[in-house]
C-alpha positions as CSV (number, residue, x, y, z in Angstrom):
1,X,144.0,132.8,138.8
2,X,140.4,131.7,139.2
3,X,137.3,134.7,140.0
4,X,136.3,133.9,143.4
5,X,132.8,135.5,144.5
6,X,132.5,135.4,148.2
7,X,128.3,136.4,149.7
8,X,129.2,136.7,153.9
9,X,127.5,139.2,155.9
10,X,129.5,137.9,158.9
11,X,132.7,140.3,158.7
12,X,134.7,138.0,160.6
13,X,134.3,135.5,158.5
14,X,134.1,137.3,155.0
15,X,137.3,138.8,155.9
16,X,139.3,135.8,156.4
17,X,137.4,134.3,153.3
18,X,138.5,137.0,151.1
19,X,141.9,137.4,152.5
20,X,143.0,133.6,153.0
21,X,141.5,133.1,149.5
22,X,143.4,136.1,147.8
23,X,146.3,134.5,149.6
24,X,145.8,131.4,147.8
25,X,146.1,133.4,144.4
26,X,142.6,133.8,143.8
27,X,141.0,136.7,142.3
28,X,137.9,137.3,145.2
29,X,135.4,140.0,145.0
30,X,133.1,140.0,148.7
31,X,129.3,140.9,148.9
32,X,128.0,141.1,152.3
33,X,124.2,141.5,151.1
34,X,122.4,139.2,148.3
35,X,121.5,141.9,146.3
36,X,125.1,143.2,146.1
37,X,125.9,139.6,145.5
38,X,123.8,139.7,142.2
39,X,124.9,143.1,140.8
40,X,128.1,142.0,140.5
41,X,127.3,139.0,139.1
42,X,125.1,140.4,136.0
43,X,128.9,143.2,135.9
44,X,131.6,140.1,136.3
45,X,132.0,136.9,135.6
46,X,133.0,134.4,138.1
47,X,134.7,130.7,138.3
48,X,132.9,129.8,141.5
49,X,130.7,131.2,144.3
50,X,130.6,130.4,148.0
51,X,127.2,132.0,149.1
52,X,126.1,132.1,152.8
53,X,122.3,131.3,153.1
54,X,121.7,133.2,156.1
55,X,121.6,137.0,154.3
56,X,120.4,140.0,155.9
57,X,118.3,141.1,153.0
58,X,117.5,139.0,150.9
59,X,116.9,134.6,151.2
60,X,120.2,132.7,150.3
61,X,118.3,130.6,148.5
62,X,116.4,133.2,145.9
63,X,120.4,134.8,145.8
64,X,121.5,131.4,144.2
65,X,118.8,131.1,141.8
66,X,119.2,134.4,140.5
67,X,123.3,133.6,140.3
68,X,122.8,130.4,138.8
69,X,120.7,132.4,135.7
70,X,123.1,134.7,135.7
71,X,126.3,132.3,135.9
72,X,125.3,129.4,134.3
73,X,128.4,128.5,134.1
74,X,130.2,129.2,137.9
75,X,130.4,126.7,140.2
76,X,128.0,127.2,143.4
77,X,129.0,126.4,146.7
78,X,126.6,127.3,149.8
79,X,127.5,127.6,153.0
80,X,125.1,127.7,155.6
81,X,124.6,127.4,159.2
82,X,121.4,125.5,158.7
83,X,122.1,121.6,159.0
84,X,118.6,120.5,158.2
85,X,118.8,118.1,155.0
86,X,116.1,120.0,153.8
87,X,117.9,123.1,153.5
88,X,120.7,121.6,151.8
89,X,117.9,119.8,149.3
90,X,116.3,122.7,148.8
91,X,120.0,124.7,148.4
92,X,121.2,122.3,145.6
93,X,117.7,122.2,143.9
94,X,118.3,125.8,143.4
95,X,121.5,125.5,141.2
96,X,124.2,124.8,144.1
97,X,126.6,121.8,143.0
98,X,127.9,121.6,146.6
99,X,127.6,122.7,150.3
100,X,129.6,122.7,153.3
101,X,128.1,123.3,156.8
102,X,129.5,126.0,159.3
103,X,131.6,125.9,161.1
104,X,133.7,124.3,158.6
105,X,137.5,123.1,158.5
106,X,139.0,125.8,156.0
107,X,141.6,123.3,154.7
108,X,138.6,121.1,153.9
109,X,137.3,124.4,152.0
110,X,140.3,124.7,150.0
111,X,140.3,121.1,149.0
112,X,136.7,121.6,147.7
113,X,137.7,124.8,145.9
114,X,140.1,123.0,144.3
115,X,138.4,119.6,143.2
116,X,135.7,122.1,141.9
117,X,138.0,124.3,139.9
118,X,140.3,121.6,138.4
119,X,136.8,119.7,137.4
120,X,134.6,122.8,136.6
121,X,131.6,121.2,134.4
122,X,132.4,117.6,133.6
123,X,132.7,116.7,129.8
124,X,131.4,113.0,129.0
125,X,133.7,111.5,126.9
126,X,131.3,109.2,125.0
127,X,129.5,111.0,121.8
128,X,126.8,107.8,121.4
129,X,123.4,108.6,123.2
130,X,122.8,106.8,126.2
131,X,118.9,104.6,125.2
132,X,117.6,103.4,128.4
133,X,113.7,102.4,127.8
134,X,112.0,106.3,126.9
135,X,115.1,107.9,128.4
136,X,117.9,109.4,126.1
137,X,120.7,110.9,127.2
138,X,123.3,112.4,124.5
139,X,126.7,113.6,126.1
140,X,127.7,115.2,122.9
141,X,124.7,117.4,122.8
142,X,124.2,117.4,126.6
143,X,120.6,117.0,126.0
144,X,118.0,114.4,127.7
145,X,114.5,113.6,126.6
146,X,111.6,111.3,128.0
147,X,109.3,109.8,126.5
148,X,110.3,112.2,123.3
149,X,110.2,115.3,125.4
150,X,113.0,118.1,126.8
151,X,114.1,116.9,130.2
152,X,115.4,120.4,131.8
153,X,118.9,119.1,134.0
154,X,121.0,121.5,135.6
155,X,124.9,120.4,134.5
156,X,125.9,118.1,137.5
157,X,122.6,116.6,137.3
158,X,123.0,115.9,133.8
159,X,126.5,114.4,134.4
160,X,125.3,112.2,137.3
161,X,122.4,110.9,134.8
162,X,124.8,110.4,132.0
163,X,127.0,108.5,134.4
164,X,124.5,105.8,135.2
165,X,123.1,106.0,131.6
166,X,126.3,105.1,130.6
167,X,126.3,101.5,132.0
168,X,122.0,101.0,133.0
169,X,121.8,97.6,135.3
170,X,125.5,97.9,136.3
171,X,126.0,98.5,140.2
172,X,128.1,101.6,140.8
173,X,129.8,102.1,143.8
174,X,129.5,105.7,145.3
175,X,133.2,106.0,145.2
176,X,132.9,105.9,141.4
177,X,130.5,107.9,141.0
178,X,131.8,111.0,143.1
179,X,135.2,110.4,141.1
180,X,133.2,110.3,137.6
181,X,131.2,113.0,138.1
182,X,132.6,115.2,141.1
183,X,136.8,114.8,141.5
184,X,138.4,111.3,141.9
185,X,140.1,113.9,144.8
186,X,137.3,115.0,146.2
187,X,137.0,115.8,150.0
188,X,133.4,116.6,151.1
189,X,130.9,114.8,152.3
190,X,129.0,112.3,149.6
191,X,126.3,113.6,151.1
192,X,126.0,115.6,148.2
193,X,125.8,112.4,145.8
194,X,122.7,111.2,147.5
195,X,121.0,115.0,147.4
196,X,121.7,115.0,143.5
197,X,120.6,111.2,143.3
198,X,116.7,112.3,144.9
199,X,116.7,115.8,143.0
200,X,116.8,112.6,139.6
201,X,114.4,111.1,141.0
202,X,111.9,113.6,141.7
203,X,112.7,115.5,138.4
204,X,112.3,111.9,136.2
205,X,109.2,111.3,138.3
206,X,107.6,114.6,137.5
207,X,108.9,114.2,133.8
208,X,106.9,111.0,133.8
209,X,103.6,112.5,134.9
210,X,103.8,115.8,133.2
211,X,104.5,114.0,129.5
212,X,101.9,111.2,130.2
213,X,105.2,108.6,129.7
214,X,104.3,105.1,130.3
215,X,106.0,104.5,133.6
216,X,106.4,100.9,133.0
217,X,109.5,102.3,130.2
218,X,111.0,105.1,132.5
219,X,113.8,103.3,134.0
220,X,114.7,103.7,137.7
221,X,117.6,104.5,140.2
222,X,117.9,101.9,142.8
223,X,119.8,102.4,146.3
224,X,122.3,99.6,147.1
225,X,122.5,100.1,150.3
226,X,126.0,100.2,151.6
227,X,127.2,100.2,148.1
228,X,126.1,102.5,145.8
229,X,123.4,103.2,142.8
230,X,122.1,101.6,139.7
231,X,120.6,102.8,137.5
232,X,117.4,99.9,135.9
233,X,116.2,99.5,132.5
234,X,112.2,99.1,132.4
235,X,112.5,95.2,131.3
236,X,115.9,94.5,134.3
237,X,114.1,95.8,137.0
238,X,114.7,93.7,140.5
């Protein structure tokens, strides 16, 4: 029985969230308001969150920040009504691993509920570090340094990175990597792939800037369109 936190202050909907889910054989505890939402999340601990954006008191996205520090290790679904790819960038950047647009199919929630649960935070199987140029990434210690500095990654970040660390200059199909690093079951949208993919891109970008890194060694993600990503070593790049 997993410990379901639901954050609706639509009644109609919270109620057949709670009650649909408990039917399922979850555990669910419903907030209508953000800050109920986050006292009951430094009280309990929780499996996975589905938090609405659109609060009455507080912003949805602030709400998942503070549950993300305080559940590090929940997964974080948002659901919004807001179908602006900004709002879903900005939603994931905040500590969400996934998102599903209202109105949404509620077998299509159950799936992702599901995938998410049976995954929870994805353990790397390889121990040896992952050297691309100045990036390191070491699945065993789930750490990733540039240019000999910290690079903060939230977990699906980090297991996205370690993905394409795993085999630099190797084309990966998106299919792949949503089944690596999300659910080889997975439902929703890979939408969600390519949100995580710029959040790397900005954050190894930043990371090269801040630390004074030689660019010419930071390797890059390339989009193959139609295809997938890759992720280039400093001396393969096209």
């Amino acid at each position: 029985m997993a410990q379901l936190l639901v954050v609706e202050d639509d009644d109609t909907i919270g109620s057949l969230l709670s009650d649909g889910l408990h039917t399922h054989g979850h555990q669910v505890t419903w907030c209508r308001t953000g800050r109920a939402a986050v006292r009951e999340a430094v009280l309990h601990e929780f499996d996975l969150v589905l938090l609405d954006l659109g609060l009455p008191d507080l912003d949805g996205v602030e709400v998942c920040r503070e549950l993300r520090t305080t559940q590090p290790g929940c997964v974080l679904v948002i659901l919004t009504a807001r179908d602006a790819e900004i709002d879903v960038v900005v939603g994931l950047d905040a500590g969400a691993d996934d998102y599903l647009t209202k109105p949404f199919r509620y077998a299509e929630l159950l799936a992702r509920i599901r995938a998410h649960l049976r995954r929870g935070p994805v353990p790397t199987v390889a121990v040896q570090a992952h050297v691309v140029g100045e990036l390191v990434v070491d699945p065993a210690a789930r750490t990733v340094t540039l240019a000999g500095h910290p690079l903060a990654l939230r977990a699906r970040e980090f297991d996205l990175l370690a993905r394409l660390s795993a085999d630099p200059d190797t084309a990966l199909t998106r299919e792949i990597l949503i089944a690596d690093v999300w659910d080889e079951n997975w439902h929703g949208s890979t939408k969600t792939l390519d949100v995580h993919i710029g959040i790397l891109r900005r954050k190894l970008a930043d990371a090269t800037a801040r630390f004074g890194a030689d660019s010419s060694g930071v390797p890059q993600i390339s989009t193959l369109r139609g295809y997938g990503y890759r992720l280039d070593s400093p001396g393969q790049r096209p």
